[in-house]
MOPAC internal coordinates of N, CA, C and O (Angstrom, degrees):
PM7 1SCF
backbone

  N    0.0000 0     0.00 0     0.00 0    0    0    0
  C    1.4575 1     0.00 0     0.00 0    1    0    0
  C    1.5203 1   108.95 1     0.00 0    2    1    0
  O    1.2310 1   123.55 1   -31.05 1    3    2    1
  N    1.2707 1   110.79 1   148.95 1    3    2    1
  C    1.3418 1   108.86 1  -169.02 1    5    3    2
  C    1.5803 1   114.28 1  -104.28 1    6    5    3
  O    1.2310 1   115.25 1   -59.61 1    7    6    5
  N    1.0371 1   126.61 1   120.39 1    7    6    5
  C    1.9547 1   119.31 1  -169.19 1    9    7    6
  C    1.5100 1   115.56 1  -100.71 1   10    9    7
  O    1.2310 1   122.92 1   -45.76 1   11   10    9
  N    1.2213 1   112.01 1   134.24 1   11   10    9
  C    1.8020 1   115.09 1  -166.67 1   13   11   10
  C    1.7211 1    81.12 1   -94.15 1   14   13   11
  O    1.2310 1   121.13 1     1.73 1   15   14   13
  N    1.2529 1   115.45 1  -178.27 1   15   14   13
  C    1.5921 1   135.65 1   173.20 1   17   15   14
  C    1.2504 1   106.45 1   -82.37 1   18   17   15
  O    1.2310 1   116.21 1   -67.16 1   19   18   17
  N    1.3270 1   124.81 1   112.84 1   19   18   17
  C    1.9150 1   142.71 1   144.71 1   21   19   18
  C    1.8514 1    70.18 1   121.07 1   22   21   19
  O    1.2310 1   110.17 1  -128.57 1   23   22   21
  N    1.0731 1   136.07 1    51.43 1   23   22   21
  C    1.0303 1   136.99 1   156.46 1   25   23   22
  C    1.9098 1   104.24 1   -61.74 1   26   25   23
  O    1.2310 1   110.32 1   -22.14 1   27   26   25
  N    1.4904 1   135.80 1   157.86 1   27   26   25
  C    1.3418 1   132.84 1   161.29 1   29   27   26
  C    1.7976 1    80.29 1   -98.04 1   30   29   27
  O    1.2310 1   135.44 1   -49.34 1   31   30   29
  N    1.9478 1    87.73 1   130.66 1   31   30   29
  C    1.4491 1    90.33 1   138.90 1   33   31   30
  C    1.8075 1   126.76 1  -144.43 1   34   33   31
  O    1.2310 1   117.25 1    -2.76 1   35   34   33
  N    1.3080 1   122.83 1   177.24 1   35   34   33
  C    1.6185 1   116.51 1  -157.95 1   37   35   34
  C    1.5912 1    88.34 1  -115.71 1   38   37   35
  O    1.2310 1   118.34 1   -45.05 1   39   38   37
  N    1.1426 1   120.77 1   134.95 1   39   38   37
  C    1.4616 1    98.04 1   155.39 1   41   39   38
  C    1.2288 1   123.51 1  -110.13 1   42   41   39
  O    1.2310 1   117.26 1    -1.80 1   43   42   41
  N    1.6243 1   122.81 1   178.20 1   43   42   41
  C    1.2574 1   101.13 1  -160.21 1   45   43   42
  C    1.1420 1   105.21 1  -135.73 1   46   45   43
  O    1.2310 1   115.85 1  -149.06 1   47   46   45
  N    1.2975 1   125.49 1    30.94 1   47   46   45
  C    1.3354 1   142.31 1   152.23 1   49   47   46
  C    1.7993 1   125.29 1  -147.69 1   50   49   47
  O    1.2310 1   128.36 1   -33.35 1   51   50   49
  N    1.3514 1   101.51 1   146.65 1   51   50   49
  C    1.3355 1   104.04 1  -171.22 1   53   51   50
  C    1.5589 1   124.34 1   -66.97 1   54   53   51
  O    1.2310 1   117.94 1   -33.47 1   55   54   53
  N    1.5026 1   121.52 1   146.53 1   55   54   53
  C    1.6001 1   107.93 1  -169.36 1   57   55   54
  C    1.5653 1    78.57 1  -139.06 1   58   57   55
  O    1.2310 1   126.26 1   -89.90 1   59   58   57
  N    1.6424 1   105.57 1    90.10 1   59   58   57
  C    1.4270 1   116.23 1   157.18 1   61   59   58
  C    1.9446 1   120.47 1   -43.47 1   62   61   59
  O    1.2310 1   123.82 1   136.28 1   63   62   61
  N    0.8468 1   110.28 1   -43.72 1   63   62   61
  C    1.4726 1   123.12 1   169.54 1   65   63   62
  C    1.6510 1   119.67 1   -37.19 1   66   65   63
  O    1.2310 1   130.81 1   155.95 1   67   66   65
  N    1.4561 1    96.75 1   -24.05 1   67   66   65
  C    1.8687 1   102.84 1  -157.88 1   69   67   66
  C    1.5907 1    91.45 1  -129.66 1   70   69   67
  O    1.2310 1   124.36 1   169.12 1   71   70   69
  N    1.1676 1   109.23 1   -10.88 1   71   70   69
  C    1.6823 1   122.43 1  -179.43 1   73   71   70
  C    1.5976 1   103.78 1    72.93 1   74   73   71
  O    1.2310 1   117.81 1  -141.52 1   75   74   73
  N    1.3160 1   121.77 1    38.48 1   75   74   73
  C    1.5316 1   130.35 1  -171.52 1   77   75   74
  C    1.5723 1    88.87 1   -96.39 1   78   77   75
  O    1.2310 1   128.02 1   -10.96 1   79   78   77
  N    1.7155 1   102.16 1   169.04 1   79   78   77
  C    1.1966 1   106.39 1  -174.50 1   81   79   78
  C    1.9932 1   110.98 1  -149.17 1   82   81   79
  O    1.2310 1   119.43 1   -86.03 1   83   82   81
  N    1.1291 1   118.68 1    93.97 1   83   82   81
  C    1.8354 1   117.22 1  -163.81 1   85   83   82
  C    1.6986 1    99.65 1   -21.61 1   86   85   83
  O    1.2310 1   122.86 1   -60.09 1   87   86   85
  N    1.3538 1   112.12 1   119.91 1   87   86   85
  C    1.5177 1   130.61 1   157.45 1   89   87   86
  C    1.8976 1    98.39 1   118.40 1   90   89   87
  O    1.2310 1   122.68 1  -167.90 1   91   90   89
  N    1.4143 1   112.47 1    12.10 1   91   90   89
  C    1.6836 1   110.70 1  -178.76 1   93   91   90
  C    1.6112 1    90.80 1   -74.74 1   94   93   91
  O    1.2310 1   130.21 1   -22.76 1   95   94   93
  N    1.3744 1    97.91 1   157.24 1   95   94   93
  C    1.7645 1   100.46 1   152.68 1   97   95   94
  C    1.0024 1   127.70 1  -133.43 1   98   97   95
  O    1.2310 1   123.91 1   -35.15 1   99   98   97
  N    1.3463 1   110.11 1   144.85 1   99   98   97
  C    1.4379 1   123.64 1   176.66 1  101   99   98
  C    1.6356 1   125.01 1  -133.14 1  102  101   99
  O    1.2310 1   121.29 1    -6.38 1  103  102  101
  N    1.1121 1   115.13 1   173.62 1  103  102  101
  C    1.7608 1   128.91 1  -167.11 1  105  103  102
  C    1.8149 1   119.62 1  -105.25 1  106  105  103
  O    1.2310 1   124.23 1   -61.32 1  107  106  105
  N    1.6781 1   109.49 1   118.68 1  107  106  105
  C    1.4890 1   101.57 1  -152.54 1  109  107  106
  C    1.8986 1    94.06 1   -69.90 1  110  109  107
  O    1.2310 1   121.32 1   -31.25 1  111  110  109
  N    1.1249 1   115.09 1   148.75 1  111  110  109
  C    1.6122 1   118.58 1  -177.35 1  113  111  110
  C    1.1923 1   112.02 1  -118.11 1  114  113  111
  O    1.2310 1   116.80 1   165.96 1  115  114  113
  N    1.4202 1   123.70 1   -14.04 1  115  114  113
  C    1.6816 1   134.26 1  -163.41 1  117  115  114
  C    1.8664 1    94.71 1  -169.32 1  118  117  115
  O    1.2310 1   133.00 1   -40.79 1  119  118  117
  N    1.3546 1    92.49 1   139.21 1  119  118  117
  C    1.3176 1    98.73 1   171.78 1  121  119  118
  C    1.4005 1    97.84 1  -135.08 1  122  121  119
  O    1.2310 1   124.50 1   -40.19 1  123  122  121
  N    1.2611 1   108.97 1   139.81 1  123  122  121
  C    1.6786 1   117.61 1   165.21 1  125  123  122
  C    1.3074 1   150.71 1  -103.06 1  126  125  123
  O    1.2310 1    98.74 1   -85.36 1  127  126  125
  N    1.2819 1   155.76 1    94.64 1  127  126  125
  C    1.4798 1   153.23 1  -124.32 1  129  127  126
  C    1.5384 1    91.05 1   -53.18 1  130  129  127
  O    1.2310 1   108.53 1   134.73 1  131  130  129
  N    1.0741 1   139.05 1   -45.27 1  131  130  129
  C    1.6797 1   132.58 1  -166.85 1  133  131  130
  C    1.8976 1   115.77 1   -69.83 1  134  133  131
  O    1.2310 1   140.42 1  -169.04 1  135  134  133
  N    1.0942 1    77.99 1    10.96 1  135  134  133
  C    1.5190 1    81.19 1  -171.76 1  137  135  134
  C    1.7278 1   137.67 1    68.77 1  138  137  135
  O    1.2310 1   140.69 1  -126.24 1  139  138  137
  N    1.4035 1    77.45 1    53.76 1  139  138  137
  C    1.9031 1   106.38 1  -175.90 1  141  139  138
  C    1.5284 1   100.61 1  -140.65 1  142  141  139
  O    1.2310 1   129.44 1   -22.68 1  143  142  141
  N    1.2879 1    99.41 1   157.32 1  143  142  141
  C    1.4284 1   123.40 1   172.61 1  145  143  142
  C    1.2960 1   129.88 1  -144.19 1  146  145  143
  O    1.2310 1   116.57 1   -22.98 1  147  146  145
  N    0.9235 1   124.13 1   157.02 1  147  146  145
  C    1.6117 1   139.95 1   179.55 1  149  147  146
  C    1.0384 1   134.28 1   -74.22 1  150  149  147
  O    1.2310 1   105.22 1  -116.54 1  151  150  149
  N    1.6254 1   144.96 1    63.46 1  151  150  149
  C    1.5796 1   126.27 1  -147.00 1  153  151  150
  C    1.4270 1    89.37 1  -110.33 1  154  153  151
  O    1.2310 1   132.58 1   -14.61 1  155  154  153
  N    1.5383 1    93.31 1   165.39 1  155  154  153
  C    1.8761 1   105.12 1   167.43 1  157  155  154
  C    1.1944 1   102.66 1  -153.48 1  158  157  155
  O    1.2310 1   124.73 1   -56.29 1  159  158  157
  N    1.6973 1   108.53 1   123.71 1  159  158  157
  C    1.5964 1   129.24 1  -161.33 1  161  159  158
  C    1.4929 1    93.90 1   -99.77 1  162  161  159
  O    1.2310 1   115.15 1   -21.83 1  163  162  161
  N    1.2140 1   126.81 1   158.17 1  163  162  161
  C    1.5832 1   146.65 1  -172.92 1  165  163  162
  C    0.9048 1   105.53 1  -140.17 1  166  165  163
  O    1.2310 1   114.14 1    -7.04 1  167  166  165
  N    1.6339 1   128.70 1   172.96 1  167  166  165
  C    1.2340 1   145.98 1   155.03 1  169  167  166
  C    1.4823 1   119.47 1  -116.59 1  170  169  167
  O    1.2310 1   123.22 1   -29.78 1  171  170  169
  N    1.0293 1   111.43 1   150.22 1  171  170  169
  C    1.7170 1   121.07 1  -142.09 1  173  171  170
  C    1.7115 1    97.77 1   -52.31 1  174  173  171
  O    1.2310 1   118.49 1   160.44 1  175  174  173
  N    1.4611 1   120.49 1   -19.56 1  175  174  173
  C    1.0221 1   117.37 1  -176.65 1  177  175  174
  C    1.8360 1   114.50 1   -93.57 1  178  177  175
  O    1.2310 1   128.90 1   178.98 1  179  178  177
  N    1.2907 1   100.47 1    -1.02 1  179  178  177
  C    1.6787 1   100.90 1   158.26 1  181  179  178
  C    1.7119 1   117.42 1    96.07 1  182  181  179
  O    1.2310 1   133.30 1  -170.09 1  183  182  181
  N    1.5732 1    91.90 1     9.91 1  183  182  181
  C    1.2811 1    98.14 1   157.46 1  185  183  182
  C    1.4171 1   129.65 1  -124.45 1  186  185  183
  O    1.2310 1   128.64 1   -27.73 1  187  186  185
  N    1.4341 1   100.96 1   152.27 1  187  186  185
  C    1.4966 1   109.20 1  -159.61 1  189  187  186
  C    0.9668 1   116.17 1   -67.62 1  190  189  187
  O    1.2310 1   119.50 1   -49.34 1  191  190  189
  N    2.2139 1   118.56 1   130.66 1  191  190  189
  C    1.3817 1   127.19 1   167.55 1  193  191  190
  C    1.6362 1   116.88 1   -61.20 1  194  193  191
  O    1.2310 1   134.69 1   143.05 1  195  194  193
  N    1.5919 1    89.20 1   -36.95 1  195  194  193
  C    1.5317 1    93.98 1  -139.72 1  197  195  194
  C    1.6177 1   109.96 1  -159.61 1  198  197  195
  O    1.2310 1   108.04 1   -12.78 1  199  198  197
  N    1.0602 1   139.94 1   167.22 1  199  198  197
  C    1.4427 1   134.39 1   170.69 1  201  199  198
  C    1.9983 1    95.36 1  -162.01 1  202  201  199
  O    1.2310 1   133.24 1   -63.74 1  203  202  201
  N    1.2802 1    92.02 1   116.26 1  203  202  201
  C    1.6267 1    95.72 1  -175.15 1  205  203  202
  C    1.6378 1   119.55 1  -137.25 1  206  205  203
  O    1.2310 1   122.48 1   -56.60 1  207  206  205
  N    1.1239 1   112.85 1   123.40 1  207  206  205
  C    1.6200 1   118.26 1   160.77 1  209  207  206
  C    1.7374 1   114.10 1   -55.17 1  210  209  207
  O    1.2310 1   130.68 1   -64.24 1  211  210  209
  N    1.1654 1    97.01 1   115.76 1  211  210  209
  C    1.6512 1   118.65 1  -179.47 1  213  211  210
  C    1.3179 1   115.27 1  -110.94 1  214  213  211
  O    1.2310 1   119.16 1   -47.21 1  215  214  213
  N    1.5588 1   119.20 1   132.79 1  215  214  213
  C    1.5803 1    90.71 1   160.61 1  217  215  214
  C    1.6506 1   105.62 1   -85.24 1  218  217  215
  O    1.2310 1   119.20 1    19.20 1  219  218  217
  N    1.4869 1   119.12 1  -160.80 1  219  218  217
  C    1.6874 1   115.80 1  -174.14 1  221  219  218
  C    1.6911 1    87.26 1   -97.52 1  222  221  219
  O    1.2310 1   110.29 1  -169.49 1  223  222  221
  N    1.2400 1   135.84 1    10.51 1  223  222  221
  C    1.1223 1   103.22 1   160.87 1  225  223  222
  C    1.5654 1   111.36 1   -84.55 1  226  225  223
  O    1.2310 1   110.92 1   167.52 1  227  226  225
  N    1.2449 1   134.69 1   -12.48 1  227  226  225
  C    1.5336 1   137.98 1  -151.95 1  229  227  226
  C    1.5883 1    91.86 1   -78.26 1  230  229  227
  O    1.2310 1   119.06 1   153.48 1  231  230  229
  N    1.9855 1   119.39 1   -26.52 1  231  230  229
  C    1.4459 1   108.00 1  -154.57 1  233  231  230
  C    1.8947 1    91.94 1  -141.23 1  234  233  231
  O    1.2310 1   120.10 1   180.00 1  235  234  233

């Protein structure tokens, strides 16, 4: 699937590392010709968890 920028995405596995958890969401910020992207997850109050290189299988 192909993702435009401020895309929503879910992921669908957990990345203990970033304290993320499969089904969080986040917003694509960077997309990359190799087929990766850029998301950055928040908390409902609008500050940032996290900002992570994904490939599109992660979401």
């Amino acid at each position: 699937m192909k993702y435009k920028l401020l895309d929503c995405v879910v992921l669908v596995r957990d990345l203990p590392e970033h304290k993320l958890l499969a089904g969080d969401l986040g917003a694509v910020v960077e997309i990359y010709e190799s087929d990766g992207l850029e998301a950055e997850f928040v908390k409902a109050s609008g500050e940032t968890l996290a900002v992570v290189t994904l490939s599109e299988n992660d979401v």
